[in-house]
ChimeraX commands (.cxc) that place a marker at each C-alpha (Angstrom):
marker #1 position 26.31,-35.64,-31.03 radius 0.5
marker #1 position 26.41,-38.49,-33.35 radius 0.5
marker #1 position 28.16,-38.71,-36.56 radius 0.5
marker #1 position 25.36,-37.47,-39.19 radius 0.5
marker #1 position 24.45,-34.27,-37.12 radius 0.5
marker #1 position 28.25,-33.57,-36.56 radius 0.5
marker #1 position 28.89,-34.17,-40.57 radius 0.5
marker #1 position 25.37,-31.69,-41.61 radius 0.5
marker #1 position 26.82,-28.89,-38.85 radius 0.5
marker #1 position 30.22,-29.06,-40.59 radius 0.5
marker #1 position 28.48,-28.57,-43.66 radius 0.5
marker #1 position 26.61,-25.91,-42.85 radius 0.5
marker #1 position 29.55,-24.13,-41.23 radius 0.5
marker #1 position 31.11,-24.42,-44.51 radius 0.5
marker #1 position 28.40,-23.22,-46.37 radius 0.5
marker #1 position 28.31,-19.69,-44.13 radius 0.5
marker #1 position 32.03,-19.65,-45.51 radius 0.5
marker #1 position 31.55,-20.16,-49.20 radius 0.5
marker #1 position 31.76,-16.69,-51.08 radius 0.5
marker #1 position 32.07,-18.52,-54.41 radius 0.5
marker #1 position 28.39,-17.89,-56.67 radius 0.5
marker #1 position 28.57,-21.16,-58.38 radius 0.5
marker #1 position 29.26,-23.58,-55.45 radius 0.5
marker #1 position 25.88,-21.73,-54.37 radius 0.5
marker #1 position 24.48,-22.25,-57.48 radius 0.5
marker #1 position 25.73,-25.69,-57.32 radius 0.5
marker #1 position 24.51,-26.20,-54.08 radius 0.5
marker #1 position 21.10,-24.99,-55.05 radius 0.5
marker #1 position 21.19,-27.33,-57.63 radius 0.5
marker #1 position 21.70,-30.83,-55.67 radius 0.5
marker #1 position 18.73,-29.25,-53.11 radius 0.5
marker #1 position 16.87,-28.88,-56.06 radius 0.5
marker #1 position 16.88,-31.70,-57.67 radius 0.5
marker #1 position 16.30,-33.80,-54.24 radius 0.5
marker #1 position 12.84,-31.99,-54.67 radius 0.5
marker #1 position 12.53,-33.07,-58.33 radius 0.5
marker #1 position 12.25,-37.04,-57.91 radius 0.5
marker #1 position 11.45,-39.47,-55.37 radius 0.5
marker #1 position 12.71,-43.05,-55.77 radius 0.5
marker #1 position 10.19,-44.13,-53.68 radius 0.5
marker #1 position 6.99,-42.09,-55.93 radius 0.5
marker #1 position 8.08,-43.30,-59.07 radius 0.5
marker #1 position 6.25,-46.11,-60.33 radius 0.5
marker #1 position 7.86,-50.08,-60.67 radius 0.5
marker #1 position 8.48,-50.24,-63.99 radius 0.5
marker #1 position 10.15,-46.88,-64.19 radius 0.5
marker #1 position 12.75,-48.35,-60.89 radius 0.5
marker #1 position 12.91,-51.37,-63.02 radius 0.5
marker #1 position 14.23,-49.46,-66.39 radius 0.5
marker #1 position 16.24,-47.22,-64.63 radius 0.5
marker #1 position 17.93,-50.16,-62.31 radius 0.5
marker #1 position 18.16,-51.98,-65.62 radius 0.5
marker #1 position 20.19,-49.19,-67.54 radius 0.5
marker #1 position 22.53,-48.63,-64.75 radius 0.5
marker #1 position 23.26,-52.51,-64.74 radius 0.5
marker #1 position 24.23,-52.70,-68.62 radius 0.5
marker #1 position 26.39,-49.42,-67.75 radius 0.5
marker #1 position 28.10,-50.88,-64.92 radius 0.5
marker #1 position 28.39,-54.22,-67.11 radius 0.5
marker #1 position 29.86,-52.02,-70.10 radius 0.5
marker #1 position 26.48,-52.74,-72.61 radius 0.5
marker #1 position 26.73,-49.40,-74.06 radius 0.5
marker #1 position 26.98,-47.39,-76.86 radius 0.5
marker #1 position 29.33,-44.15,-77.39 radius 0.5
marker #1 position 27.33,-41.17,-77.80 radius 0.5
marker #1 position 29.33,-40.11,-81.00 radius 0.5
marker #1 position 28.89,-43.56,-82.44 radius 0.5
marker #1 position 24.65,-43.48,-82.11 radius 0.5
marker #1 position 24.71,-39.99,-83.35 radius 0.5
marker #1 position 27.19,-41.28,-86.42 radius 0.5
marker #1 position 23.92,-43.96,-87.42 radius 0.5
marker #1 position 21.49,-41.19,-87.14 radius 0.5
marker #1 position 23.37,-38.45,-89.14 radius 0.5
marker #1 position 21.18,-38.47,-92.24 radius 0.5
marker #1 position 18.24,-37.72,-90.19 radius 0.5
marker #1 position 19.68,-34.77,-87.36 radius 0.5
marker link #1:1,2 radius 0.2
marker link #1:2,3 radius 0.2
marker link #1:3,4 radius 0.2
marker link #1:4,5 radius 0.2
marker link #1:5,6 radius 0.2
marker link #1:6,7 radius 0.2
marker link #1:7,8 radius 0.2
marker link #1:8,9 radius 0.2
marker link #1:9,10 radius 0.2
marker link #1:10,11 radius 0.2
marker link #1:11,12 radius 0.2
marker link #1:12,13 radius 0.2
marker link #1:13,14 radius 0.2
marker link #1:14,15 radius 0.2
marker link #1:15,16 radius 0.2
marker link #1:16,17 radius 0.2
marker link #1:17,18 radius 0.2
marker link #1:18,19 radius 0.2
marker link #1:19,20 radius 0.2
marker link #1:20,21 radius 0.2
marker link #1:21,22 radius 0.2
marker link #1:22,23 radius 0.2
marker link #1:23,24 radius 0.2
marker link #1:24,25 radius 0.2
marker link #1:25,26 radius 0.2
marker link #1:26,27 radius 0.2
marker link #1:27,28 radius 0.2
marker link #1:28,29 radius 0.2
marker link #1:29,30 radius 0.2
marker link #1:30,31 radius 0.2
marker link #1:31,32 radius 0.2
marker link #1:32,33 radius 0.2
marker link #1:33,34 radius 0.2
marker link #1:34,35 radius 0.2
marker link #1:35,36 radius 0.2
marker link #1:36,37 radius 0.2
marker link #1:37,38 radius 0.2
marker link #1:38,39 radius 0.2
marker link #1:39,40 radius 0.2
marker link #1:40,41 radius 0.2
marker link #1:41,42 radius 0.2
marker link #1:42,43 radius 0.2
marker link #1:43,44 radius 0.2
marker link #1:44,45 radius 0.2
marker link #1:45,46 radius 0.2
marker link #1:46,47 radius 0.2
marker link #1:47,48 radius 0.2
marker link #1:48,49 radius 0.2
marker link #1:49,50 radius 0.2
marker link #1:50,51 radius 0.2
marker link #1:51,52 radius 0.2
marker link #1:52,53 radius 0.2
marker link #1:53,54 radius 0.2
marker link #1:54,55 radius 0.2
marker link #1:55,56 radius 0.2
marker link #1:56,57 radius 0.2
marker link #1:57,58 radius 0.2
marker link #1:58,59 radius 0.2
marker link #1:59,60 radius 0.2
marker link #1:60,61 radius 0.2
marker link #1:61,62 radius 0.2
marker link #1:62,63 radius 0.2
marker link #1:63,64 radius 0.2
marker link #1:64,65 radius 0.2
marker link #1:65,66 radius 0.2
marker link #1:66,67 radius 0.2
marker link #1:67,68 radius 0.2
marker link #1:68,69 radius 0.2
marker link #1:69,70 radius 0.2
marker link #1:70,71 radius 0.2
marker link #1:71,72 radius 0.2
marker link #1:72,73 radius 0.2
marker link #1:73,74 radius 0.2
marker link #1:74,75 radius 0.2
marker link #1:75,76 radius 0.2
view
């Protein structure tokens, strides 16, 4: 048995053994969203944006949350 099919039948094992509703829930969730979006369907420019975004994160461009909200006060 190689190593993927021994790691998803440990999983699964463990998921028979999990009495705990939101792990399910959570569970449910990551299968879920797996469904939602496929890299490879969305179109180039939307890759490019999102590749883009997660550059300037990783490279620290970004803004707090509470500071953008601060500059938009007047108008929430």
């Amino acid at each position: 048995m190689d190593t993927l099919q021994k790691e998803k039948k440990e999983l699964l094992n463990w998921i028979e053994s999990v009495e705990d509703p939101q792990i399910l829930e959570d569970i449910r969730s990551v299968r879920e969203s797996q469904k939602a979006i496929h890299w490879d369907s969305l179109p180039d420019e939307i890759k490019e944006g999102i590749q883009k975004g997660r550059k300037d994160a990783k490279d620290g461009r970004v803004t707090d949350h509470k500071e953008v909200r601060k500059s938009y006060e007047k108008w929430l």
